[in-house]
Structure formats: C-alpha cells, structure tokens
N, C-alpha and C positions, 0 to 999 in steps of 0.2 A: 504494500500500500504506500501513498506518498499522496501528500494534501497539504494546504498553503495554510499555515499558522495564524500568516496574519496579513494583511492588503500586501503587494510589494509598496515597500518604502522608499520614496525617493532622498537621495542624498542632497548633501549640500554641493557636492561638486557634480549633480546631479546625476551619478549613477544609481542604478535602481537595488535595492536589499531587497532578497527573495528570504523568504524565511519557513518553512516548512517541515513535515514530520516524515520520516518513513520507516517502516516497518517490517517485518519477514521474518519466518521462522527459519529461514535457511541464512538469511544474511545477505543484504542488498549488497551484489558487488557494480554497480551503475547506477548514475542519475542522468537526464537529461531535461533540459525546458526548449519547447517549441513556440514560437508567436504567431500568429496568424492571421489574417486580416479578418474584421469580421463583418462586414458589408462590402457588396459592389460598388464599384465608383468609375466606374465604365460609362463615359459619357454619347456611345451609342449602345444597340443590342448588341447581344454575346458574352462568350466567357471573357472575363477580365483576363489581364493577359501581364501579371509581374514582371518588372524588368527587374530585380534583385531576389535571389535568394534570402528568407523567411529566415528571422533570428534563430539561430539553434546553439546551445553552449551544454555544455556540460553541468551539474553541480556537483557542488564538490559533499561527500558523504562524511555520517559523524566518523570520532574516531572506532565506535563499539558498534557492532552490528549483531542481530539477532533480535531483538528486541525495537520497541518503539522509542527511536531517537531523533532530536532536534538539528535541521541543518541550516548553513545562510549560504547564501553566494552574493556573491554584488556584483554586480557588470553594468557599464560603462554601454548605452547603445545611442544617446545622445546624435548622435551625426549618422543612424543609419539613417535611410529614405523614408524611412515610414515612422521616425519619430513624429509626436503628435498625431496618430490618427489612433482611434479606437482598435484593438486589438483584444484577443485571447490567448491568453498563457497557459497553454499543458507543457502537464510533467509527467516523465514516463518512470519509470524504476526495472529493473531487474536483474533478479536473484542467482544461486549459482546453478540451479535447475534449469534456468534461461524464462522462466515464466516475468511475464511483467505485471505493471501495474500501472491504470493509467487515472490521475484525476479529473475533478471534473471541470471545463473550463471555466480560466475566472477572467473576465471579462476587466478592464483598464484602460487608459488610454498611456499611450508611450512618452516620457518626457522630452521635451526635446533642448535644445540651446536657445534660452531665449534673445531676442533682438528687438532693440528699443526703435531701431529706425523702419518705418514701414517698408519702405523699398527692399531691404533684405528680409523682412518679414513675408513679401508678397513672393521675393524669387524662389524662396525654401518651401512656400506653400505650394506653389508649381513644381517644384523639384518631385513633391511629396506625392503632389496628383501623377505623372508621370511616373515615379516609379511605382504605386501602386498598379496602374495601367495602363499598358499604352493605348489604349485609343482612344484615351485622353491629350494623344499628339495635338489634336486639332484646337482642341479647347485651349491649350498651354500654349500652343502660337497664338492667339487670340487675343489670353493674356500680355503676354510681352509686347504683343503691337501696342494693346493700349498701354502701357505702362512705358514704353516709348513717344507718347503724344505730349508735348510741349511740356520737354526739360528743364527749359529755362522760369515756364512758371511755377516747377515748384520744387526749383536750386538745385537740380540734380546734379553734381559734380560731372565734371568732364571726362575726368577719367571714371565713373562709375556708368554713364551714359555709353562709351566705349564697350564698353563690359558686356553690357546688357546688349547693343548692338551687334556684338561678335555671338552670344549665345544666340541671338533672335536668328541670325543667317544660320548658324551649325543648326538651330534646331529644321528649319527648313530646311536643308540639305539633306536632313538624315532622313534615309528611305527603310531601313529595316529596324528590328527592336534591339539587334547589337549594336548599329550607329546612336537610337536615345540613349541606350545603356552607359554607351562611352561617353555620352556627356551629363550623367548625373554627378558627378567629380569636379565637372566644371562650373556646373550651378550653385554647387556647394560653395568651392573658391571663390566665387562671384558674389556671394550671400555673406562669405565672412569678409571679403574685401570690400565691400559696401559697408558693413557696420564697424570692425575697428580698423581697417587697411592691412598693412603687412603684421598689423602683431597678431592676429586671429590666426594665421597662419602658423606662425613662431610656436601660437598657442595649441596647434594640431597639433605637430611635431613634438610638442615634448609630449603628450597624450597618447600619443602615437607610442613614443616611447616608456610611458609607464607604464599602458597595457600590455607592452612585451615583456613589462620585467615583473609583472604579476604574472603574466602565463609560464613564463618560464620557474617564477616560487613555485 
C-alpha cells in the first residue's frame, strides 16, 4: 500500500514535499510518483497531443521496511511545462514479490516560478498551453501576435520585443510537434529574460546544479 499523509507541500524555494505512508508484509523494495494532466486543453477536436514527457521520479523509501512507514521526497518541478496547471499525483509501490500498489489520485495544481511582470507571465502561460498540446499551435500564435501589437505603448523593452519576435517567427516555422518541442527551452529563456534579464538564467544554472548534487546524494 502507499497513500499521501498529507496535501504535497510546497517549499519556500518552491519545490514540492510529498509526504506519504507505505506499507507490505514483504517489504517495499520501490516507490515511484507519476503527474498527469487532468483535463483536455486541446483547442480543436481530438486526442490532446503532449509535447513533454509526464513528471515521473522516484521516492525515496523509509529506512525499515515491513511494516507501515513514513516517507518524504521533495522535488524541485518549478520550470517543467506544465507547472501551474491542474494535475494528479499517483504513487505506485512494489514489493519483493513484484506485486504493486497503487493510490488513489490526488488531485493539485503544480507550482510554478512566479513573475511579477505580465509579459513573462503571458509567455510561460503559452509555453504551458503548448506543451500540454499541440494543437494548441494555432491559438499560441495568436497569442504572441497580439502581444506583439504596439510595444511602445506599453514600454516593452527593445530587447524583450526582439525576443518575442524571434519566438513568434520559430513558432511559425515549426511544422511538426518535435520542431514546438524544441522550442519550449526557448520560451522559457525568453520568460526569464523578460522578468530578471541574464541573472534568471545564472539562476537556472546553479539549480540546475543543485538538483544534480541531490540526485547524485
């Protein structure tokens, strides 16, 4: 068995604390958490169509197994794609028999980075729609048109109007869901370089770098 203790908690460096029980007479030798999307956001008919692979990590197990024990994990998903939308967290478990165990999904919405300046606020929101679906292409070029209509009345920086103008043409250009895919990266850079310029980036980088030196603990 394995069940969520208690809401996930979000952090102040806003990674999320998962907090949870599991259980087995034989002894849980795995954990896992899945995220899922949990509505369509396909802006015609059809199956919605992901352009990223669905949070999945591991957690990590108590130190006693056999009996009913407490675990946490915290991960850091702030900057995937689908931060900020509504989501469902299953956890799976299984034991040395290979039997599993699955809970039952608990519904959340994903934290995301927040941004004071609307302009990165609106490009991340697009980023989001998009990588939940692509056939959400058409509507997301739609957006960026209009949020290119007259920069200078409402102070859009030169160099962020730039920006925005280089995605709006790549998004145009791209004709398959690995051409959007390859520019969900760039939407990103574009959203932090609009809200603090090159220190947002500095600020990946070492993030980047901390989550490596927690995966490898």
């Amino acid at each position: 068995e394995i069940r969520l203790t208690n809401d996930p908690e979000e952090q102040l460096s806003g990674a999320l604390k998962f907090s949870y029980l599991v259980k087995d007479d034989y002894g849980v030798v795995s954990a896992e958490a899945q995220i899922r999307p949990t509505v369509e956001t396909g802006a015609v008919a059809g199956d919605p169509r992901p352009l990223v692979e669905a949070p999945q990590f591991p957690l990590s197990l108590p130190s006693r197994s056999g009996t009913a024990k407490t675990g946490e994990t915290i991960r850091d998903i702030t900057s995937h794609p689908w931060a900020g939308s509504e989501v469902a967290l299953v956890m799976t478990a299984r034991d040395q028999a290979g039997q599993e165990g699955v809970s039952t999904p608990h519904v959340f919405t994903l934290p995301q980075r927040p941004f004071r300046k609307p302009l990165a606020r609106a490009v991340v929101e697009q980023r989001r729609n998009l990588a939940l679906d692509a056939n959400n292409h058409g509507r997301v070029l739609t957006a960026f048109d209009a949020l290119l209509l007259a920069p200078e009345a409402f102070d859009v920086p030169t160099k962020d109007y730039l920006g925005l103008r280089f995605a709006y043409k790549s998004l145009v250009r791209a004709q398959t869901d690995e051409d959007l895919t390859e520019l969900l990266p760039l939407l990103w850079d574009l959203a932090l370089t609009i809200e603090d310029g090159d220190l947002s980036l500095a600020e990946r980088a070492l993030r980047d770098a901390q989550e490596a030196l927690r995966k490898a603990l």
